[in-house]
C-alpha positions as CSV (number, residue, x, y, z in Angstrom):
1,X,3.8,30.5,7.3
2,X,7.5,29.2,7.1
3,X,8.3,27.9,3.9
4,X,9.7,24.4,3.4
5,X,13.1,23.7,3.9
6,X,15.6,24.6,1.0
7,X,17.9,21.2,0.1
8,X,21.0,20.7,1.4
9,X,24.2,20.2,0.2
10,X,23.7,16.4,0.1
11,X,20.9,16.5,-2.2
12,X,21.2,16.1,-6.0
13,X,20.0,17.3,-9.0
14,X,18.5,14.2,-11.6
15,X,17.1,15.6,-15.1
16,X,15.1,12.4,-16.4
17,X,13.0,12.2,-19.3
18,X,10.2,10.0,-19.7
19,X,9.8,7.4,-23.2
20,X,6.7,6.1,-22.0
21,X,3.6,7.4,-24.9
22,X,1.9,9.5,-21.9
23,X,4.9,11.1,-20.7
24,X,6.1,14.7,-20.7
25,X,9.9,16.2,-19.8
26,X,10.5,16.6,-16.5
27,X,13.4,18.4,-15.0
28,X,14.8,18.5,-11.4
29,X,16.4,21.1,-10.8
30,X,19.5,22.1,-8.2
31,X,19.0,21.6,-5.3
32,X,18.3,25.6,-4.1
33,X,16.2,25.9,-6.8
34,X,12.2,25.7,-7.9
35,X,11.3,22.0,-9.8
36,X,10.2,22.3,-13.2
37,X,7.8,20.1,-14.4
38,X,6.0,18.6,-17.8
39,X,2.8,19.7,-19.0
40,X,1.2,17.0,-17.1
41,X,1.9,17.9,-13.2
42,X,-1.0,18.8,-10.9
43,X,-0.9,22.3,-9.1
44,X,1.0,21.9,-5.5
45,X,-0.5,23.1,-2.6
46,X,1.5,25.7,-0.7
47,X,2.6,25.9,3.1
48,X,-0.2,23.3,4.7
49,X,0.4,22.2,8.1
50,X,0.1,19.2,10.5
51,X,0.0,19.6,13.7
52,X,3.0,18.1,15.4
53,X,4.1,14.7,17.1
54,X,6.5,14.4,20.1
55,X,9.7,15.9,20.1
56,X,8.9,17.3,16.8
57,X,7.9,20.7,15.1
58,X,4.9,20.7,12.5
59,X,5.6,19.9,9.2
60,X,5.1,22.1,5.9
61,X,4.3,20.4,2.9
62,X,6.4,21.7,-0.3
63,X,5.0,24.6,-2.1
64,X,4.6,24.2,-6.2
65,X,3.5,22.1,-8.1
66,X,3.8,17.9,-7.7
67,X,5.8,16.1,-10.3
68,X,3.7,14.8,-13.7
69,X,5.4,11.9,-15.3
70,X,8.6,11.5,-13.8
71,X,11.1,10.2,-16.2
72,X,9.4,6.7,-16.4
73,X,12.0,4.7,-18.0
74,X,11.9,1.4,-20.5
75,X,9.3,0.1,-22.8
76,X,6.7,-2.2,-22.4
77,X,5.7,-1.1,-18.9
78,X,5.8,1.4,-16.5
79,X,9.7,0.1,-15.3
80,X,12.6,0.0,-17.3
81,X,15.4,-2.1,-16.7
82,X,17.6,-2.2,-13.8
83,X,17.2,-3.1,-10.2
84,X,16.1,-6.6,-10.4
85,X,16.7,-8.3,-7.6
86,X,17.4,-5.1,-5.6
87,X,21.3,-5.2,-6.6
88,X,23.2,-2.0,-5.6
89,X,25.8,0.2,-7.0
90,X,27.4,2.9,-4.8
91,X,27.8,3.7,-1.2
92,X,24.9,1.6,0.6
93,X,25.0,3.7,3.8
94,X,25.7,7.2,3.1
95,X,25.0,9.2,6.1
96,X,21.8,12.1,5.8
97,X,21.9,14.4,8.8
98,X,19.1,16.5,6.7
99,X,16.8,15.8,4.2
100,X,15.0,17.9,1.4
101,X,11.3,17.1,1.7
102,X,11.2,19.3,-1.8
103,X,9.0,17.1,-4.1
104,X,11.6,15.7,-6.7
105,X,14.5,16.6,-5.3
106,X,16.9,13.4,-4.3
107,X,18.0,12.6,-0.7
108,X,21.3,10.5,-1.3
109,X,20.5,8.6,2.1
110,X,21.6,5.1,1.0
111,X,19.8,1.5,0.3
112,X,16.0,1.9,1.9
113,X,14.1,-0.9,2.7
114,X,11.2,0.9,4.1
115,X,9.4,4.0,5.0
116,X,6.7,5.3,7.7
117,X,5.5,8.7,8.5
118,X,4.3,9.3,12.1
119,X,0.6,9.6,12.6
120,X,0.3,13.3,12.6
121,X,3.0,13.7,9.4
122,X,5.5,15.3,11.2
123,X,8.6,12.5,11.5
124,X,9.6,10.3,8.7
125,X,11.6,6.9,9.3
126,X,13.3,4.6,6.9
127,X,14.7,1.1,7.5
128,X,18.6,0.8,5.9
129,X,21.4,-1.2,6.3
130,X,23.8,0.7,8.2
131,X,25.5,-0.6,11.2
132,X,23.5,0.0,14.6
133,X,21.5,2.0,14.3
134,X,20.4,0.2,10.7
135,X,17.4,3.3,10.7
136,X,16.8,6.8,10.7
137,X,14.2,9.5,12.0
138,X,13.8,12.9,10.2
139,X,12.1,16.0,11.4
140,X,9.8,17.2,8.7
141,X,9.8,20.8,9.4
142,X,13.2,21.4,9.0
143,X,14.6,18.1,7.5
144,X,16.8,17.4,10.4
145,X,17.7,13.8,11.8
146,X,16.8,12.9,15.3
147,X,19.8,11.7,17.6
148,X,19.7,8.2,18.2
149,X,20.3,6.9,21.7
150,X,20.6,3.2,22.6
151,X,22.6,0.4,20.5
152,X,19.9,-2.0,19.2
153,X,22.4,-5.0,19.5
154,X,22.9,-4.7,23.3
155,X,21.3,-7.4,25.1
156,X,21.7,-9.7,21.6
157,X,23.4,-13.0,21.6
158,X,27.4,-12.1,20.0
159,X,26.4,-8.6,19.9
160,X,28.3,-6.5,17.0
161,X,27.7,-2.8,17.2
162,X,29.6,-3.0,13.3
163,X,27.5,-5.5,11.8
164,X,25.9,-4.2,9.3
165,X,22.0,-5.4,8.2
166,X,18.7,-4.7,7.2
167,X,15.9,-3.1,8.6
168,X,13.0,-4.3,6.6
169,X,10.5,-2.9,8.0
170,X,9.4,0.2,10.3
171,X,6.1,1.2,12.6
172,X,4.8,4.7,14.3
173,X,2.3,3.7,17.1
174,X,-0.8,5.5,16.5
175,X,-0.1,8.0,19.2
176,X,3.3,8.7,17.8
177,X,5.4,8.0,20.7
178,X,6.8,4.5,19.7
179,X,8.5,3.0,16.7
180,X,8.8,-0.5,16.2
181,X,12.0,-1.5,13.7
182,X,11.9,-4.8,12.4
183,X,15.6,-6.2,11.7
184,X,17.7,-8.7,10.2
185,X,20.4,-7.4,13.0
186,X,22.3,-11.3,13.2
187,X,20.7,-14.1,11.6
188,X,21.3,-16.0,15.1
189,X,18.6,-13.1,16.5
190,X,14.8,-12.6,15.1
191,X,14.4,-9.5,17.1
192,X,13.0,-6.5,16.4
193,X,13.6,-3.3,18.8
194,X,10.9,-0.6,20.4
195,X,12.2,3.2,20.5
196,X,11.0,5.8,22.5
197,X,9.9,9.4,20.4
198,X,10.8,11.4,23.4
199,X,9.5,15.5,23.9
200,X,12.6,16.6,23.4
201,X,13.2,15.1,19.4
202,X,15.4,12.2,20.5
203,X,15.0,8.6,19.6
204,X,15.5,6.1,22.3
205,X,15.5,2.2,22.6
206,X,13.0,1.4,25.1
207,X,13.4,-2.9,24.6
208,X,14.5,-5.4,22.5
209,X,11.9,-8.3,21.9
210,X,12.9,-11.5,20.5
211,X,10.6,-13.2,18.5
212,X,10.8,-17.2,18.6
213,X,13.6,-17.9,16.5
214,X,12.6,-21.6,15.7
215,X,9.6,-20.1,13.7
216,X,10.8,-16.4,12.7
217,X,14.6,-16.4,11.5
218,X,14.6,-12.8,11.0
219,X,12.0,-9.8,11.6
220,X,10.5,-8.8,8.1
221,X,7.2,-7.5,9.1
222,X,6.0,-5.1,12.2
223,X,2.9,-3.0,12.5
224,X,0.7,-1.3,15.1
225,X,-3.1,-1.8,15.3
226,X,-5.1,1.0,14.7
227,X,-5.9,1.8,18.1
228,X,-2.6,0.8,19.4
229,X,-3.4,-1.8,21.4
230,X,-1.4,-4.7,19.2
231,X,1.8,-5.0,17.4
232,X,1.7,-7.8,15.0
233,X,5.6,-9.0,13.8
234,X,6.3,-11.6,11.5
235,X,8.9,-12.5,9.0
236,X,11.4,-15.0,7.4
237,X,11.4,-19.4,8.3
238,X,12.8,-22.0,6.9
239,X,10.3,-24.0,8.8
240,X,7.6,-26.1,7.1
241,X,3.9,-26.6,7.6
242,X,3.3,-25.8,11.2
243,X,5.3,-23.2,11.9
244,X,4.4,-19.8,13.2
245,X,5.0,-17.1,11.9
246,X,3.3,-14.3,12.7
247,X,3.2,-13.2,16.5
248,X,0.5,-10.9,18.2
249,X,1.7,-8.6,21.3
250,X,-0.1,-6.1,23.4
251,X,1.7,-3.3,23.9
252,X,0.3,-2.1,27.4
253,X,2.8,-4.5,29.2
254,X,4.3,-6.2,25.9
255,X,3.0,-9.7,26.3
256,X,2.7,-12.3,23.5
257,X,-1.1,-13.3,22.9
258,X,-1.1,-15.3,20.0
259,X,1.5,-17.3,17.5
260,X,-0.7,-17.6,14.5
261,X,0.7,-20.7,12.3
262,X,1.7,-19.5,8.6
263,X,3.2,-22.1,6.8
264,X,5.5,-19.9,4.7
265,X,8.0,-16.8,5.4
266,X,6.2,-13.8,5.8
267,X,7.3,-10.9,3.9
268,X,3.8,-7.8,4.7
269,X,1.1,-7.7,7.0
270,X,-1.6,-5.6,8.3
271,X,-4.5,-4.7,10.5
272,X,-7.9,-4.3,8.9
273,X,-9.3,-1.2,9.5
274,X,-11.6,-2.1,12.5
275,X,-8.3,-4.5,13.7
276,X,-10.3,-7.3,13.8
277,X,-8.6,-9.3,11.4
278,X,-4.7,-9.3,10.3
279,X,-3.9,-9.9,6.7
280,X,-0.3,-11.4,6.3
281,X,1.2,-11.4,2.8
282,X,3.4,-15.2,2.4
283,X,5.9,-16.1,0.0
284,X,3.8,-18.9,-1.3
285,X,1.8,-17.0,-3.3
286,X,-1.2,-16.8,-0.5
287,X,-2.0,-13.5,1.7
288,X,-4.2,-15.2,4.4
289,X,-6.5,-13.5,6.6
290,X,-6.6,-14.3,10.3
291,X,-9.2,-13.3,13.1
292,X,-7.2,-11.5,15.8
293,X,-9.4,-12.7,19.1
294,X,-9.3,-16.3,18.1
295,X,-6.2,-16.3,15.9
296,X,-8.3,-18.6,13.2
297,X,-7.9,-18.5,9.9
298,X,-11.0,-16.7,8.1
299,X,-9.3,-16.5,4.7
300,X,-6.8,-17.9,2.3
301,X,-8.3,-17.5,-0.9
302,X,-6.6,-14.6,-2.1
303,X,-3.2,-14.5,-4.5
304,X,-0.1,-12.6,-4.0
305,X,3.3,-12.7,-5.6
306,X,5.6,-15.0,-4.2
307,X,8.4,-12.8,-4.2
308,X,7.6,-9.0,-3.0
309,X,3.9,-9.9,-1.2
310,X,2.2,-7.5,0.0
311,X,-1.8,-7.3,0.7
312,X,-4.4,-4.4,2.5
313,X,-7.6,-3.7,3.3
314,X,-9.2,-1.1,1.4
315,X,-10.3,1.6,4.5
316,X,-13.9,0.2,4.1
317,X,-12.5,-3.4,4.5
318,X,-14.3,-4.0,1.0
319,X,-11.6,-4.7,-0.9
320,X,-8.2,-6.0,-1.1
321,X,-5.1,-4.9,-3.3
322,X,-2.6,-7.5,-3.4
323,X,0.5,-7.5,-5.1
324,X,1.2,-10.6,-8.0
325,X,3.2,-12.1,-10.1
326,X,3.8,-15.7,-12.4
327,X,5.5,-17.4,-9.9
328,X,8.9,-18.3,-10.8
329,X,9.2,-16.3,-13.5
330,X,9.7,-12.1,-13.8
331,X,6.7,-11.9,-15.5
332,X,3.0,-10.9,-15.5
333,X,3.4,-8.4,-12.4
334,X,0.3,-7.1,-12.0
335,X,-1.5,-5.3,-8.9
336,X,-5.4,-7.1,-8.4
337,X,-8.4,-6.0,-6.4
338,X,-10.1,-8.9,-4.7
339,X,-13.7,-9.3,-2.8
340,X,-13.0,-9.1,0.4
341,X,-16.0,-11.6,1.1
342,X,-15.9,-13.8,-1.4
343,X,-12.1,-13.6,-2.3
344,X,-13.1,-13.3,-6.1
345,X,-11.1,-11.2,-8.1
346,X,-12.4,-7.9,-9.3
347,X,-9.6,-6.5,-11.7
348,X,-6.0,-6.7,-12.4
349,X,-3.7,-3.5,-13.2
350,X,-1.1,-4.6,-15.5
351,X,2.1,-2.6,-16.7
352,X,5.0,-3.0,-14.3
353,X,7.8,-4.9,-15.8
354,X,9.2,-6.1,-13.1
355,X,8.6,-6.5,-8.9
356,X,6.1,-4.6,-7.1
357,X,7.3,-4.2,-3.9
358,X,4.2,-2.7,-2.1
359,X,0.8,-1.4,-2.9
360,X,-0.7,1.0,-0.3
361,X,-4.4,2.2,-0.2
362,X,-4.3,6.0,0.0
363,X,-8.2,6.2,0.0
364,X,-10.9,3.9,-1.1
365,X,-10.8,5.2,-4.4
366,X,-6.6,5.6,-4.8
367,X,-3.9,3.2,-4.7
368,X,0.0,3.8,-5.0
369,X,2.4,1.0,-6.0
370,X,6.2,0.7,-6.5
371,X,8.5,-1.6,-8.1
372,X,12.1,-2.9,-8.0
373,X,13.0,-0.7,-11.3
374,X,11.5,2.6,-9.2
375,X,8.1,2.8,-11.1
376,X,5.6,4.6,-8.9
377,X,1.9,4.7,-10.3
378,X,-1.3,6.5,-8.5
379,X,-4.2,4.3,-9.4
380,X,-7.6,6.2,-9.2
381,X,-11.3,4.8,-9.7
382,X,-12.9,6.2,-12.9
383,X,-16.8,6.8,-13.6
384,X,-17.2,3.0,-13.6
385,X,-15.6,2.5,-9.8
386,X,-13.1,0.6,-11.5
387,X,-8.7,1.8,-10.8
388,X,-7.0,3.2,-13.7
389,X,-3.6,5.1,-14.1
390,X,-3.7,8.6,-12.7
391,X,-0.1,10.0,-12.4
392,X,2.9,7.9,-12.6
393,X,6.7,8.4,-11.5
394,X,10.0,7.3,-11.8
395,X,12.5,7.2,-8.7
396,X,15.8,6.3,-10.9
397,X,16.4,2.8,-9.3
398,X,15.2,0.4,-7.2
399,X,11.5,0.9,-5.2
400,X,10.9,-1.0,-1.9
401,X,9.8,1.3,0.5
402,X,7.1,3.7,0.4
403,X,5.1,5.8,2.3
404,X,2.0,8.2,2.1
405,X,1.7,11.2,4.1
406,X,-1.5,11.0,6.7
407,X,-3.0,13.9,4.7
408,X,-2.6,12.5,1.8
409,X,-1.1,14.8,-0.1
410,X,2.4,13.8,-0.6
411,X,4.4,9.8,-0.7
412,X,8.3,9.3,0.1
413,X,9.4,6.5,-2.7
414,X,12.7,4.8,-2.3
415,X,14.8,4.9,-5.4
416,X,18.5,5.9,-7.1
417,X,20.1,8.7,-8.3
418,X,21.1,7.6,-11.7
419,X,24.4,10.0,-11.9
420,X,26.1,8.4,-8.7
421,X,24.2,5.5,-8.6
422,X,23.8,6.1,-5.0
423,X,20.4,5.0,-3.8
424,X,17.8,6.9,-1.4
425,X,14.3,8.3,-1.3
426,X,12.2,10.8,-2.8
427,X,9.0,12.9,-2.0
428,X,6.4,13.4,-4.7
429,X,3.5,15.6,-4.5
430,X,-0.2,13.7,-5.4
């Protein structure tokens, strides 16, 4: 079996050392050659396989071993300082025609805002901030960026194929063949734009679908159902009480079905795992739960930060991790595991010193989490069924999008080189 691809030239080397009291050296090395890791990295798992989506070839995970403590920087916490408020240094936009997917070795790809593998592992997408196209697709098996065809501002009021803005958030379908980008593209336009994955590895803008901009100012949240059927979108308002924002399409012919009324910007969301429900993450400190089929409200007893929310089902529906802060203040930001019945909170996981940006269920028994100063800790049930630190990483700068490989074997963490200050993302081995 083909190993994985060597880095390319627009890779770099970090060499970080970790102060936190668990921590051990770790060393990235050049880009052509092996990673060295501290006495604390798990074995790697050599040359497996996923079978393929459209348009692309299978992907190999890296061989070796997955990072152990990855240069965790600071005191206090599992961040250091740095990053707050997601501030950038460096070019914001390089351009990445190929990626290492090397665990620990640094793709210089510019400012991420978030990531998403495609169902069967073999494509990886990222949201930036580059002008139109403001993403980008990767082939996994040989690191190489799909051509982009279609300008996602045609068709937009004062179109500007220069404009430069954020794509918060991104979304395989479950069959792989469509991506849904969420966008900040104008702030006179809450659209977000559906690409084609066509057989022949090209990415291709099928439609443009505008959200209604008197309740969603701009496109922060998008995500598939499970089966495929729905695409829920939601994102930022400056509307009060009332106001909807969260919007539920089907995607067989694209039709809106329901406007579900959140009274507060909308920064995550998500299917449960059966899709009966959709959990959206507000800035008010609330992640409210909402029956899809009625669009009622069934839940809005569970806490989430008011600045970086995000909430999920645990894949038993169980549970839910939420992120959460103090509100107000950059303080006491924690990740907590709620009842998903009752909404009573089971446990809090303290440490981070500053934003988490996401936390992601990998299992029912691990969790991954990042943060604005590029902390990255696996959380992992012990004896008692309650989440403690398993592994823990440092990505060199700010954290907001992350990702876990469907078999669950790898995560892509945004983050910074701290030599050129030039931000990007990362692939760690779990």
């Amino acid at each position: 079996m083909d190993k994985p691809p060597a880095a390319k030239a627009n890779c770099r080397a970090l060499t970080l050392r970790s102060v936190a009291p668990w921590a051990a050296l770790l060393v990235l090395a050049a880009c052509e050659r092996p990673l060295l890791v501290g006495s604390m990295a798990k074995g790697g798992r050599d040359g497996q396989s996923v079978p393929s989506d459209a348009g692309a070839s299978a992907v190999t995970t890296a061989a070796g071993g997955a990072a152990g403590l990855l240069g965790m920087a600071g005191s206090g916490g599992f961040g250091g300082v740095g990053g707050a408020g997601g501030t950038r240094s460096g070019s914001s936009s390089p351009s990445c025609t190929s990626i290492s997917t090397v665990p620990g070795v640094f793709n210089p790809c510019g400012h991420i805002y978030a990531i998403a593998y495609s169902p069967r592992g073999s494509l990886l997408a990222v949201g930036n901030e580059n002008a139109s196209p403001n993403f980008q697709v990767w082939r996994l098996g040989d690191g190489a960026s799909l051509p982009v065809v279609g300008n996602q501002m045609a068709g937009l009021t004062d179109p500007d194929s220069t404009a430069t803005a954020p794509t918060y958030a991104v979304a395989f379908s479950p069959d792989g063949l469509t991506l849904a980008i969420a966008s900040n593209v104008q702030f006179w336009d809450s659209t977000f734009t559906l690409w084609d994955i066509t057989p022949d590895g090209k990415v291709v803008l099928d439609r443009y679908l505008a959200a209604d901009a008197l309740t969603i100012s701009y496109a922060m949240a998008v995500e598939f159902s499970h089966s495929g059927a729905l695409l829920a979108v939601g994102g930022y308002s400056e509307g009060g009480n009332g106001y909807s924002n969260v919007e539920i399409w089907r995607s067989s012919d694209w039709t809106l079905l329901h406007s579900l009324s959140v009274p507060t910007s909308v920064q995550n969301l998500h299917f449960s795992p059966d899709d009966s429900q959709v959990i959206v993450a507000g800035l008010d400190g609330k992640a409210r739960s909402w029956d899809v089929g009625s669009a009622s409200l069934v839940s809005d007893s569970i806490e989430d930060a008011a600045n970086m929310a995000d909430a999920d089902f645990s894949p038993d529906a169980t549970q839910i991790a939420s992120t959460w802060h103090l509100p107000l203040v950059n303080e006491g930001n924690v990740v907590r595991i709620w009842d998903a019945a009752t909404g009573g909170l089971l446990q809090s996981l303290s440490g981070y010193s500053n934003y988490i940006s996401h936390v992601v269920w990998i299992d029912q028994d691990r969790i991954v989490s990042n943060d604005w100063t590029g902390g990255v800790v696996l959380w992992a049930r012990d004896s008692s069924g309650s989440f403690a630190v398993a592994q823990s990483w440092s990505t060199g700068g700010p954290s907001f999008g992350i990702a876990v490989l469907p078999d669950r074997k790898q995560i892509v963490a945004g983050g910074r080189d701290p030599a050129s200050r030039v931000e990007g993302f990362v692939f760690l081995s779990l």
